[in-house]
N, C-alpha and C positions, 0 to 999 in steps of 0.2 A: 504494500500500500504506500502512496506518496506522502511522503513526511509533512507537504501542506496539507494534506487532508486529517492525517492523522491529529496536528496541532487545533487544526479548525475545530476539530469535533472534540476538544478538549476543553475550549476557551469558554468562558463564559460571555452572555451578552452585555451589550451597551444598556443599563438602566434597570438590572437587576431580574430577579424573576416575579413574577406576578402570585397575587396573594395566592398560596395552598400549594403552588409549582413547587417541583424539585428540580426542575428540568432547564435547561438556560432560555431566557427569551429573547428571540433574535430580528433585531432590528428590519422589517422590508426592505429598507434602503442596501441593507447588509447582509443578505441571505447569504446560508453557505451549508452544505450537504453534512448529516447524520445518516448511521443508520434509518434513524425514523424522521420525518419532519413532518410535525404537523402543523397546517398553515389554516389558521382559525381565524373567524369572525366575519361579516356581510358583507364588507370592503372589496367588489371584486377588482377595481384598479389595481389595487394595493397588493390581493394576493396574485394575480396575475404578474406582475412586477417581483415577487418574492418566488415565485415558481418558476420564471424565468432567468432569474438569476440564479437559482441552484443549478439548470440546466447549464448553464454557462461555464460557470465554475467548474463544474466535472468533467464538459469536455474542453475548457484548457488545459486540465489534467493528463485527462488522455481523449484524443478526437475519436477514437473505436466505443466510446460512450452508446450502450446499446439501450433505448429506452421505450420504455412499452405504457401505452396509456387504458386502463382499466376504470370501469366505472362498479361503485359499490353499493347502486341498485338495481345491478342488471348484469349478477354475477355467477360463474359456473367454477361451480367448488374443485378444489386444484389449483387454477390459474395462479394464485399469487404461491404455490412454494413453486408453482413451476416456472411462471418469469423471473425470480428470483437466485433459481438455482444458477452454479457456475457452470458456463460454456468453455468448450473445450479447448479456448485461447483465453481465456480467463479475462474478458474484456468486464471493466466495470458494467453495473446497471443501474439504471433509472427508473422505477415507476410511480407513475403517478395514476393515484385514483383519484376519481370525483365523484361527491355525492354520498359522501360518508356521514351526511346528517340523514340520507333515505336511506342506507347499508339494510341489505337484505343480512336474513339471520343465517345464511351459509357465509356471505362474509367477515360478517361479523367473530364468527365460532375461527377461522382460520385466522383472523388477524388478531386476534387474543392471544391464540398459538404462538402464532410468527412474534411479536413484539417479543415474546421471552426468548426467541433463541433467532436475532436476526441472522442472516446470513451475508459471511464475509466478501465484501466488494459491491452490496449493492444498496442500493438507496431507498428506501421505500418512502414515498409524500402523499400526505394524506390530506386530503383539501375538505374542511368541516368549516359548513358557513355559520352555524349555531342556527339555524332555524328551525330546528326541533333538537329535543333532547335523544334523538334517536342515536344510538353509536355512543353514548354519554361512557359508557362501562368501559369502551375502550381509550375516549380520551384520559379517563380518571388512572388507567392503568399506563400509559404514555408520558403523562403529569407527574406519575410517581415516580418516574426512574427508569422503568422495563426498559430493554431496548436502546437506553442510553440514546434518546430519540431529541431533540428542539424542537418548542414551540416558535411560530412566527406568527405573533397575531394582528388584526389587519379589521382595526377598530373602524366600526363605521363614522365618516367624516361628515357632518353636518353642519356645524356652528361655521361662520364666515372666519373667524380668525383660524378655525382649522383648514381650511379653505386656503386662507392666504399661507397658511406652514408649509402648506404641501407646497402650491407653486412656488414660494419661496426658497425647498427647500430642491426641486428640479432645477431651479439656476443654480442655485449656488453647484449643486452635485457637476453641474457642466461647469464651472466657474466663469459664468454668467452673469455680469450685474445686469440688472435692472433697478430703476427709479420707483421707488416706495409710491408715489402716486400713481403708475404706469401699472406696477403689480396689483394695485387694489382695483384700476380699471378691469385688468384681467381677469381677475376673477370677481367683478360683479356682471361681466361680458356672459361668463360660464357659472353663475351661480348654482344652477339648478341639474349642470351633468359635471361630473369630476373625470368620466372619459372624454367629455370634450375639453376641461382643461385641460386636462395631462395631454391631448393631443397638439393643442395649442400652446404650453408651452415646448413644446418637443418641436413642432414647425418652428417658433422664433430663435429658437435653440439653434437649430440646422443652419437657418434660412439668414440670419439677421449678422450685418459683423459690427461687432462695435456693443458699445452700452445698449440696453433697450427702453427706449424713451417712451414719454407719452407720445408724440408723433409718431413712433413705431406702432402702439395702439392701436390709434386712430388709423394710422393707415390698411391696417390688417382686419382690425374688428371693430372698426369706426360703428359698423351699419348695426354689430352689437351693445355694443356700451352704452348702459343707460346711467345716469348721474345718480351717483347712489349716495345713502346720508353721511360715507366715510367724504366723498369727492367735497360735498358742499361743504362739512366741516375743516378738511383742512386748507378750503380757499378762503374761508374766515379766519381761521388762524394761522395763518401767511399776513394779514391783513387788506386782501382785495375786497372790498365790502362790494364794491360793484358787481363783481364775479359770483360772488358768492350768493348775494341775491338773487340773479339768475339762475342759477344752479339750484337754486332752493325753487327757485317756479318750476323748472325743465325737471325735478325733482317730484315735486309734488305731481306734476301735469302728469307724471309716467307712472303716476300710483301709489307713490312713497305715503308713508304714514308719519305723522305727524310725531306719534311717540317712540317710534324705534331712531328717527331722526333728531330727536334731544336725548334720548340715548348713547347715541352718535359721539354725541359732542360732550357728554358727560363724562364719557370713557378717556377720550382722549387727554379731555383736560383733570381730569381725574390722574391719568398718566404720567402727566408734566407736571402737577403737584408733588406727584411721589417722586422724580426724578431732578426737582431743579434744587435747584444749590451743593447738591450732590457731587463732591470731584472723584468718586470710586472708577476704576476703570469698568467698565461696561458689563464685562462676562462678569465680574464680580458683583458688583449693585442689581444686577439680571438675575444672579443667582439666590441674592438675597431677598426681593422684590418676589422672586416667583414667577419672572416674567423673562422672554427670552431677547438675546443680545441688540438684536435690530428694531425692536419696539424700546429699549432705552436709549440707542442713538437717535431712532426716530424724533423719540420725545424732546430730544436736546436740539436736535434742530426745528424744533415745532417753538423751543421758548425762545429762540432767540429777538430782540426786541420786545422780549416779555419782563414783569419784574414784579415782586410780590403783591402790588397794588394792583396791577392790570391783571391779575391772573385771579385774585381776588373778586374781581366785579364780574368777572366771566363765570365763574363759579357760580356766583350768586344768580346771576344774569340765568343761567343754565336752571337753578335749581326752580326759580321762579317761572319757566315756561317750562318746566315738568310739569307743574299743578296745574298750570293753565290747560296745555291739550288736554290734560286727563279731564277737563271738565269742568276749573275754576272761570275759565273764559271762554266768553262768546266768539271770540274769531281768535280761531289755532294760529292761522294764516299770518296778522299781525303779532301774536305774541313770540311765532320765529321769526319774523323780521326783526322786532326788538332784541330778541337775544341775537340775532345773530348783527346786526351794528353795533351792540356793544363790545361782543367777541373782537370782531374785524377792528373797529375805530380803537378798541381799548380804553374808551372814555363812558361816562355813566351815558342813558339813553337822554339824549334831549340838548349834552354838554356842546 
């Protein structure tokens, strides 16, 4: 066996193992071959990307990587000790099953088996969306150690800032910048598929040389990007009150809501209160915060021209048209215009 394989499957993962695991848990971004891998949870971007890169890994090990794909609700008992067993040039193997939350109870009975006495040179992947607790007996037996198997889990991605992670973290993987405002166009572009983002940023990836700008955006997915309530906040705390007005109509006109959009703006400047005066270096104030590197540099260049008076009245400015959408005032309309002149001007409404 190759001494990178062998160390691989030694190592432990990036962030620990997950409550009850004994097993390592191994980053998507950073898949890498076990006896067992089982590649858990909704997220098919994510496990698609972690199955793919096991595949990878093994045949730049050795390119004779022989791999067989099996489904484990539509199985004929035998199969897996038999694609498993060793060929007579002894080339590694790869299988991957799908469908181990529908696993028929013939497969089920063998891979109980198999997990205790895997066999030498091949890989067995076992792709479990959790969508039923069907197959639970053999994850829990996987979890515990059998088989000296990895977990890869592949959380489903909803909330926007997990959103901006991922694309975030596909530039950076390519060492890719892109512009913090461009990236948030990006994915409010593809809010609602994360295979069209991932495939959008993988095009500006390929496609684009240089920084990727908002005119890069605009240019690509102009006819998507709708003005979303991160775009209009941080064209107020830039200080273009003109811009940001606009933005706040072309905003509302596309359907925005009033209260996820002082939201918005509460987060942020919520943000740059935790982060200003602050001289820690970034990974470290990040670490401490609870929050990750590029949202405390963001924030630092979001105070500039700010200062404890003006970041005060925004605050306040904010918490005052929270009450209002939710119901204290008759027109939402004007009470985001108020707060958002006094964000952008940094002077009280009226000064």
């Amino acid at each position: 066996m190759p001494a990178a394989r062998s160390s691989a499957r030694g190592t432990g993962a990036r962030g620990g193992a997950a409550k009850g695991a004994k097993i390592p848990q191994v980053s998507w971004r950073e898949p890498r071959p076990a006896p067992i891998v089982l590649v858990s949870g909704p997220e098919e971007v994510l496990a698609e990307r972690a199955i793919a890169g096991v595949r990878e890994y093994l045949r730049a090990e050795d390119p004779a990587l022989e791999v067989t794909d099996l489904r484990a609700d539509d199985y004929e008992a035998g199969t897996l000790f038999a694609v498993t067993s060793p060929s007579l040039f002894g080339e590694p193997r790869l299988v991957r099953v799908a469908g181990v939350e529908k696993c028929s109870d013939a497969f089920l009975q063998e891979a109980l088996k198999y997990v205790e006495n895997p066999q030498e040179g091949a890989t067995v992947l076992l792709r479990h969306t959790g969508a039923t607790v069907r197959g639970k007996k053999l994850l829990d037996a996987i979890r515990s150690g059998a088989g000296g198997g990895i977990e890869i889990p592949c959380a489903a991605v909803k909330r926007d800032s997990d959103r901006v992670d991922f694309a975030a973290g596909e530039f950076k993987a390519a060492r890719k910048r892109i512009q913090p405002t461009a990236l948030r166009s990006l994915v409010s572009a593809f809010a609602d598929d994360l295979t069209e983002l991932a495939a959008a940023c993988q095009q500006l990836i390929s496609d684009v040389e240089g920084d990727i700008t908002d005119d890069v955006i605009t240019k690509y997915y102009g006819g998507r990007v709708e003005v979303s309530a991160f775009v209009v906040a941080d064209t107020a705390i830039a200080g273009r009150h003109g811009e940001a007005l606009l933005a706040l109509r072309h905003a509302l006109a596309s359907g925005a809501d009033p209260v996820p959009m002082v939201a918005a703006f509460a987060m942020k400047l919520r943000t740059m209160a935790r982060v200003a005066g602050n001289r820690e270096p970034s990974r470290q104030l990040a670490q401490r915060l609870g929050m990750k590197d590029w949202q405390v540099d963001r924030a630092r260049r979001d105070l500039a021209g700010w200062n404890e008076r003006s970041l005060g009245l925004a605050i306040q400015a904010t918490a005052r048209a929270d009450g209002e959408v939710k119901g204290a005032a008759r027109d939402p309309l004007f009470a985001l215009e108020r707060m958002i002149t006094v964000i952008a001007t940094r002077q009280p409404y009226g000064a």
